[in-house]
FIVOPA-90655 format. One record per residue (C-alpha): x, y, z. Coordinates in steps of 0.001 Angstrom, whole numbers, always signed. Example, Ala and Ser with C-alpha at 12.3 -4.5 7.8 and 13.67 -1.06 7.14 Angstrom:
BEGIN
+---------+---------+---------+
!      xx !      yy !      zz !
+---------+---------+---------+
!  +12300 !   -4500 !   +7800 !
!  +13670 !   -1060 !   +7140 !
+---------+---------+---------+
***
This chain:
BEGIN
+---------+---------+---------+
!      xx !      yy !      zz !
+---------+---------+---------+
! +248288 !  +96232 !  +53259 !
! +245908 !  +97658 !  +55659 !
! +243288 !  +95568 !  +57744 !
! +239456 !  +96084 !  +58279 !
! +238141 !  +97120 !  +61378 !
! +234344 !  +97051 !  +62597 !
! +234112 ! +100591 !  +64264 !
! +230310 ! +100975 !  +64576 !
! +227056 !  +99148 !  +64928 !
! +223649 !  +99591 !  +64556 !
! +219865 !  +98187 !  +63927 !
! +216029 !  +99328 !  +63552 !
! +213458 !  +97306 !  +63975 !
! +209941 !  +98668 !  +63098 !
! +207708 !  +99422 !  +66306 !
! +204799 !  +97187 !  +65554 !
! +205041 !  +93966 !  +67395 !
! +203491 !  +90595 !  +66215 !
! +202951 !  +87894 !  +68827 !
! +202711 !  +84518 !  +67731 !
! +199226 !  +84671 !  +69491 !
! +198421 !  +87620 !  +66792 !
! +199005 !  +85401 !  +63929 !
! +196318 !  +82874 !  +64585 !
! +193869 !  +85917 !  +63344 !
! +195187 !  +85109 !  +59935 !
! +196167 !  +81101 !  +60559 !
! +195537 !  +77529 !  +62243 !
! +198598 !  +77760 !  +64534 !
! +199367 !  +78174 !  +68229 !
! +201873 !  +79984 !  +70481 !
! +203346 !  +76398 !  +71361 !
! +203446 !  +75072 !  +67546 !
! +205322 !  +78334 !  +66647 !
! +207613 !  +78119 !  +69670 !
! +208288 !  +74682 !  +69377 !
! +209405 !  +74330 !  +65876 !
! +211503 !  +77876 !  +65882 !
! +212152 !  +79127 !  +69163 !
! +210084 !  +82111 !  +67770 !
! +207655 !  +84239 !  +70112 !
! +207242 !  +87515 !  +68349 !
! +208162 !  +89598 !  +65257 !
! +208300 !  +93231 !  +63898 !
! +206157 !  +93712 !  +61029 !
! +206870 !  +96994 !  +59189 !
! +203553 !  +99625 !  +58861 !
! +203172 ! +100661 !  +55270 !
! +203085 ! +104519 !  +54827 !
! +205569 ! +104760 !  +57893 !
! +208488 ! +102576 !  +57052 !
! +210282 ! +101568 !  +53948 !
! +213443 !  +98937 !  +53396 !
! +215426 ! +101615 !  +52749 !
! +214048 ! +103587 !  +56135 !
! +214885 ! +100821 !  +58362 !
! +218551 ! +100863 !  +56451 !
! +218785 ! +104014 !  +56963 !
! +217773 ! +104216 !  +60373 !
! +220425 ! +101445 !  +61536 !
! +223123 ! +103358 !  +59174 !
! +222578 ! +106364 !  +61436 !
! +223475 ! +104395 !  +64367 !
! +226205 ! +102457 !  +63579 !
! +227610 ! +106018 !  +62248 !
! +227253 ! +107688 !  +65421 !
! +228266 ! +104799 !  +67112 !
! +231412 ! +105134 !  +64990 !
! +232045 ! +108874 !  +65242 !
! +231859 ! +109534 !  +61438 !
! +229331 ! +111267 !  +59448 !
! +228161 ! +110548 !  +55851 !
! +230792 ! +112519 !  +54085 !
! +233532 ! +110189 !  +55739 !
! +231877 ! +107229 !  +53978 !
! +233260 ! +105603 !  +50831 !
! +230516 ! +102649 !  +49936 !
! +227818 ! +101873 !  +51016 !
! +227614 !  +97596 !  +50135 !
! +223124 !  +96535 !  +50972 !
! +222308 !  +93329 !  +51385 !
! +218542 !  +92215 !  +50734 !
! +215901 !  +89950 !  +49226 !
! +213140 !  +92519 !  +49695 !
! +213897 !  +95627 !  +47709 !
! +211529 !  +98495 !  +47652 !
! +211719 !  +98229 !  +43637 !
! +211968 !  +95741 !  +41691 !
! +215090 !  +98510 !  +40678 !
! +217017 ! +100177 !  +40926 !
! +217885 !  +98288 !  +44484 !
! +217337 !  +99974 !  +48179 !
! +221030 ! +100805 !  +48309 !
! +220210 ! +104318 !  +46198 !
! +217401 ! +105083 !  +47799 !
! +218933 ! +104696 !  +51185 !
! +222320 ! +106699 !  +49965 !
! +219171 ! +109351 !  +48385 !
! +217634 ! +109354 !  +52259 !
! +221334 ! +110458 !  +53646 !
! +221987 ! +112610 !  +51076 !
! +225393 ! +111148 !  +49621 !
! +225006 ! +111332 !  +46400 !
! +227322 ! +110472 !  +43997 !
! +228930 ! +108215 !  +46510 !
! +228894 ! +103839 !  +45128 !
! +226635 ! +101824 !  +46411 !
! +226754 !  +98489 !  +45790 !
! +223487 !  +96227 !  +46137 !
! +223752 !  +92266 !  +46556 !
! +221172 !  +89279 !  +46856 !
! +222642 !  +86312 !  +48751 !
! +219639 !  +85984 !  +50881 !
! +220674 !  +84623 !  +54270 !
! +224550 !  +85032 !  +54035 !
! +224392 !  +88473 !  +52741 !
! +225473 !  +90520 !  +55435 !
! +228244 !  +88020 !  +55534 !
! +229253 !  +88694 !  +51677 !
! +228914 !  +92673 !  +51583 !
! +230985 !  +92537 !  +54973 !
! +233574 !  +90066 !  +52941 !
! +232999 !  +92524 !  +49740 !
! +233533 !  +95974 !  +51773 !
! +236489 !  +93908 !  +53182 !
! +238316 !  +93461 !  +50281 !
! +237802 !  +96719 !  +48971 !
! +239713 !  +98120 !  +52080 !
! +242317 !  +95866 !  +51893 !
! +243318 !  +96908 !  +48283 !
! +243579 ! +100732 !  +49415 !
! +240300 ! +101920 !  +46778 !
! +238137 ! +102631 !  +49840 !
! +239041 ! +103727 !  +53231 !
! +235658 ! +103467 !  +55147 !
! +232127 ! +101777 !  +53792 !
! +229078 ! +101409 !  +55238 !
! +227856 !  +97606 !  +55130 !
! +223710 !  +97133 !  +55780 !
! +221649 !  +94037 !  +56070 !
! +217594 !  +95001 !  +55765 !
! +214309 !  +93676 !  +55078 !
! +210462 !  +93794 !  +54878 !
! +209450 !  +90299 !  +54557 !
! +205648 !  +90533 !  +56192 !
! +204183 !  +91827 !  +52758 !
! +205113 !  +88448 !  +50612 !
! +204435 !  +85678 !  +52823 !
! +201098 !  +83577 !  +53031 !
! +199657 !  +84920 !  +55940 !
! +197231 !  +81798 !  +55402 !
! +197386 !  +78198 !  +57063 !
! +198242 !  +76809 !  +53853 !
! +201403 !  +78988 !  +53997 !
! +201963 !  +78998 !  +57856 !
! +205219 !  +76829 !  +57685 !
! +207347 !  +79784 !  +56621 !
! +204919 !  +82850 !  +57532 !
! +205790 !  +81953 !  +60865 !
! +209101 !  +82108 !  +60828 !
! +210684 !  +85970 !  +59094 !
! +210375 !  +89092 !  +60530 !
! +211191 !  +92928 !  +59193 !
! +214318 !  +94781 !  +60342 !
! +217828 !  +96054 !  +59600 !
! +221431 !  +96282 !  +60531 !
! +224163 !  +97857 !  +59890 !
! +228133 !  +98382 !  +60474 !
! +230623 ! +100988 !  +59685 !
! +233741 !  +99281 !  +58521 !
! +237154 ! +101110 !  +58172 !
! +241202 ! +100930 !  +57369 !
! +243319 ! +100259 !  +60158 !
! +246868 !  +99394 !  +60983 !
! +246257 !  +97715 !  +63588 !
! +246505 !  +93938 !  +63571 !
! +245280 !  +93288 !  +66601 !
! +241312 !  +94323 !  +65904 !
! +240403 !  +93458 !  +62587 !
! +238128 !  +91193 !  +59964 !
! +241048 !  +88590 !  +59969 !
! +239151 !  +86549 !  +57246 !
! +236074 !  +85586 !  +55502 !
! +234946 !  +82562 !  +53665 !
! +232245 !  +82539 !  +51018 !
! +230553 !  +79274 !  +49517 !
! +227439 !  +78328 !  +47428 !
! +225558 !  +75642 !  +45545 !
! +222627 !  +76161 !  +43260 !
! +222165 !  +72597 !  +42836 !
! +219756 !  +73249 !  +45497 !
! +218409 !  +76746 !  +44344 !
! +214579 !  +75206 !  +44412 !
! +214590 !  +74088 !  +47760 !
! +213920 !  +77498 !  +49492 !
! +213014 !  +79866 !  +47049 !
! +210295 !  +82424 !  +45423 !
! +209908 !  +81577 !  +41285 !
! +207736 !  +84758 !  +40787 !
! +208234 !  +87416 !  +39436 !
! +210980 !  +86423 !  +37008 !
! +212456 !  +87405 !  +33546 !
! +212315 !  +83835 !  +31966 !
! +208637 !  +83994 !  +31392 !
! +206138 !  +84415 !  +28611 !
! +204511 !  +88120 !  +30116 !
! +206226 !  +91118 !  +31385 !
! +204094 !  +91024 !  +34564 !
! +202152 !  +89081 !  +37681 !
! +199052 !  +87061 !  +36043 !
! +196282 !  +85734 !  +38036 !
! +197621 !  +82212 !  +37307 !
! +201036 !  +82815 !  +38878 !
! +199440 !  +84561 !  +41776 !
! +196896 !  +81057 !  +41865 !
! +199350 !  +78689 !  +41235 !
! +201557 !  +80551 !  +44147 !
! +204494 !  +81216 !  +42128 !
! +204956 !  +84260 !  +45009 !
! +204642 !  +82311 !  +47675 !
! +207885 !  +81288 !  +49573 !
! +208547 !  +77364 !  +48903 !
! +210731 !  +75240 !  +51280 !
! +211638 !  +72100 !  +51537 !
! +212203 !  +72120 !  +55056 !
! +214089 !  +68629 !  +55485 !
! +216502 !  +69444 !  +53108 !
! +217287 !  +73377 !  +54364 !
! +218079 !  +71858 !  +57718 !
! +220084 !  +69092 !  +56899 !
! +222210 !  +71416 !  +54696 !
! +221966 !  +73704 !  +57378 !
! +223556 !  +72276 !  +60345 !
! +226339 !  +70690 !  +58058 !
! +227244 !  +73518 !  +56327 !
! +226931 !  +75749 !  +59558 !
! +229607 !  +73874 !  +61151 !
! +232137 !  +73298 !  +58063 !
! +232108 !  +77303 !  +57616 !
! +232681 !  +77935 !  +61252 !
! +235871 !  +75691 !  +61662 !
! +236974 !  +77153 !  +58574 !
! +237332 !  +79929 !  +59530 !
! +238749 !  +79192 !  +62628 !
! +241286 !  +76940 !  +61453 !
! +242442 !  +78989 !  +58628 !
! +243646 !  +81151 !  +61743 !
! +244809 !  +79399 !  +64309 !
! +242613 !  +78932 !  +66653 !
! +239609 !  +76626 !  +67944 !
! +235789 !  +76346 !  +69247 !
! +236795 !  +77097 !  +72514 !
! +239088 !  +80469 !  +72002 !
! +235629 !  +81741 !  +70075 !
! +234140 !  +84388 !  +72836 !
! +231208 !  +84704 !  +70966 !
! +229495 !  +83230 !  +67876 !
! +226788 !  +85281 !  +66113 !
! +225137 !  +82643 !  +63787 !
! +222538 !  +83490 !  +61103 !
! +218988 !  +84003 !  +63100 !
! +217283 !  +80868 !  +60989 !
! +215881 !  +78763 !  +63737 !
! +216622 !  +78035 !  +67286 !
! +216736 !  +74493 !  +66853 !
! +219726 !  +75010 !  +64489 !
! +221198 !  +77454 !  +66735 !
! +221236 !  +74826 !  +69351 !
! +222400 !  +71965 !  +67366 !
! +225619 !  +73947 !  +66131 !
! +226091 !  +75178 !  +69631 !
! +225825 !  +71573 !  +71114 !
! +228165 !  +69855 !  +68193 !
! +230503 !  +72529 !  +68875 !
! +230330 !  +72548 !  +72855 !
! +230013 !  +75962 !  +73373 !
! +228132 !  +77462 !  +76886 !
! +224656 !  +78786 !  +76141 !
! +226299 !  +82627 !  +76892 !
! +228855 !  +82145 !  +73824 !
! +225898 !  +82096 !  +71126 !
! +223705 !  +85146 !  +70576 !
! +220147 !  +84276 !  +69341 !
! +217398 !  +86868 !  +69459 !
! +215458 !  +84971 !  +66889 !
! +212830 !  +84709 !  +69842 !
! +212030 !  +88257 !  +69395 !
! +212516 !  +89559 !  +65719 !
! +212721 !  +85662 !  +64021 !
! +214177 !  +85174 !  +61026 !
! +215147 !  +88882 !  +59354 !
! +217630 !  +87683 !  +56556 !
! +220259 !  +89470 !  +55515 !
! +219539 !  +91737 !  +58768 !
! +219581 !  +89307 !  +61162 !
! +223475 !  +88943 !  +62043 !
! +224170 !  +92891 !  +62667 !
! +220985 !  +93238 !  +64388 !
! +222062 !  +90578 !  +66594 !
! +226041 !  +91994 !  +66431 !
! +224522 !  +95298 !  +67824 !
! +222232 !  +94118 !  +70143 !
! +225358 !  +92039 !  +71516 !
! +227543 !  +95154 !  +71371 !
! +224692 !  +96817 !  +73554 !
! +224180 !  +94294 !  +76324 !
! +228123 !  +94675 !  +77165 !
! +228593 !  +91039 !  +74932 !
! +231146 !  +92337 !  +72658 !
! +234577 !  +93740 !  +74027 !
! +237779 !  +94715 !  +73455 !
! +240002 !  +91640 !  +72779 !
! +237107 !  +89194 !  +71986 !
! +237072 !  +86667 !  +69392 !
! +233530 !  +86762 !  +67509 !
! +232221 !  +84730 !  +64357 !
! +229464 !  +85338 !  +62058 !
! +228090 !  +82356 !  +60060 !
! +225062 !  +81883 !  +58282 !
! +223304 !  +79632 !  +55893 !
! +220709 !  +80234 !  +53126 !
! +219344 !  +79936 !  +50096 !
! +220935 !  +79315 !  +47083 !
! +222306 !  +77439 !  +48548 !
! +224753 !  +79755 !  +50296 !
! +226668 !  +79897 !  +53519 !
! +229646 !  +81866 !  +54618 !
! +231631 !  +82947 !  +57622 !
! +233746 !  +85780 !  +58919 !
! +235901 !  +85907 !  +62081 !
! +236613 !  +89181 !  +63831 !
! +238995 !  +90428 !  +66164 !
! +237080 !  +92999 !  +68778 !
+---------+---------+---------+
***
């Protein structure tokens, strides 16, 4: 059976830059309040007219392809992650594979908000490993800015996301030594209302957005942010060890451990529970904060760009969302 390798990595971020000093145009909030609670300084906000979700996916796919040495006609799948569409549908995923001309190639979209880089990685993984694909293209992107409350009624979450997207070129290999070696996938929509947006949806009376949805803010992002971190900084750590122990090996043979860009103060609390040095834990969430399904391989090639990633290492990916859903994937370098 043939193993999965990570042979490429890329990300886009659009160019405009919002300071946490910018937002208090729009809201009652301060540099410190931001920074504080999130770790947060600044954000990309995509530019309408300029950028699209599937621009930014497409500009990352570009990257991790060169990166990669392969061109489009050497890909199998393309597997999209997002929450943020560019249509309601058909999903980004054809409109990105439209933008790099590969058509009639499968693409495959998926919404498992925060984990869902995670999942298409596990998905594209699995395909590999049966022989159907050789090589797939696996892309995390977003454009959050345009559906959060920009208000100070809404500032608890408008704070916190950002736009971007990454991407990695996945392919067959022989070799055991630098591979996915696994991935582990978990959920629970017990808790489905305690981060969520209930608007638009299919389970209503009218086919579209009425004034009393948009006044009762059934668009608006609700959280209930007690409960998201609890969950959070269990489930962080039970997905971690899981997949370390399922092969072999412990917190302190991990050489790097790319978490889910959610909030620094989780980021720290895993990294303390765990005892791992500050310089085994990426986190740019200070700089793009929280980009969703993007914000692992933006982080994985930002890593792999600052020398963090080599040959030999040991990384993990985890991440936690809602859904609730959480997953993990260990890599050999």
């Amino acid at each position: 059976m043939p193993h999965t390798r990570i042979t490429g990595v890329g990300h886009y971020v659009p160019e405009n830059i919002v300071t946490n000093k910018d937002l208090t145009r729009w809201m009652d909030t301060s540099d410190e309040w931001i920074t504080e609670r999130t770790g947060i300084r600044e954000r990309r906000f995509f530019e309408f007219g300029k950028d699209t979700n599937a621009g930014l996916a497409t500009r990352a796919s570009r990257m991790a392809m060169e990166r990669a040495g392969v061109t489009t006609d050497d890909i199998d799948v393309i597997v999209f992650a997002t929450i943020t569409p560019d249509y309601f549908f058909p999903g980004s995923a054809f409109l990105m594979q439209r933008e790099l001309e590969m058509e009639t190639k499968p693409v495959i979209d998926i919404r498992q908000q925060c984990s869902g880089f995670v999942y298409a990685l596990s998905i594209a993984d699995q395909f590999i490993k049966t022989g159907m694909y050789r090589r797939a293209l696996v892309v995390g992107s977003e454009i959050q800015s345009t559906w959060i409350d920009k208000s100070t009624a809404g500032r608890n979450v408008a704070v916190i996301f950002g736009d971007g997207a990454g991407a990695v070129v996945v392919e067959a290999t022989d070799d055991p030594g630098h591979r996915i070696l696994s991935t582990h996938l978990h959920a629970d929509g017990r808790f489905a209302e305690d981060l969520y947006v209930k608007d638009p949806g299919s389970s209503r009376p009218v086919r579209a957005a009425t004034k009393e949805m948009i006044d009762e803010g059934g668009f608006n992002v609700v959280m209930n942010g007690n409960t998201v971190f609890k969950h959070a900084v269990v489930r962080f750590e039970e997905v971690i060890r899981e997949a370390l122990d399922a092969n072999g090996f412990s917190e302190h043979d991990l050489s790097l451990l790319i978490p889910h860009q959610a909030n620094i103060r989780i980021s720290e609390y895993i990294r303390q529970k765990m005892g791992l040095p500050e310089d085994r834990v990426m986190n740019n969430i200070q700089k793009y904060g929280n980009t969703t399904a993007a914000s692992i391989p933006i982080a994985l090639s930002e890593a792999w760009e600052q020398g963090k990633v080599k040959e030999g290492d040991l990384l993990c990916f985890a991440a936690f969302g809602s859904g609730f859903t959480w997953a993990s994937c260990l890599v050999k370098w």
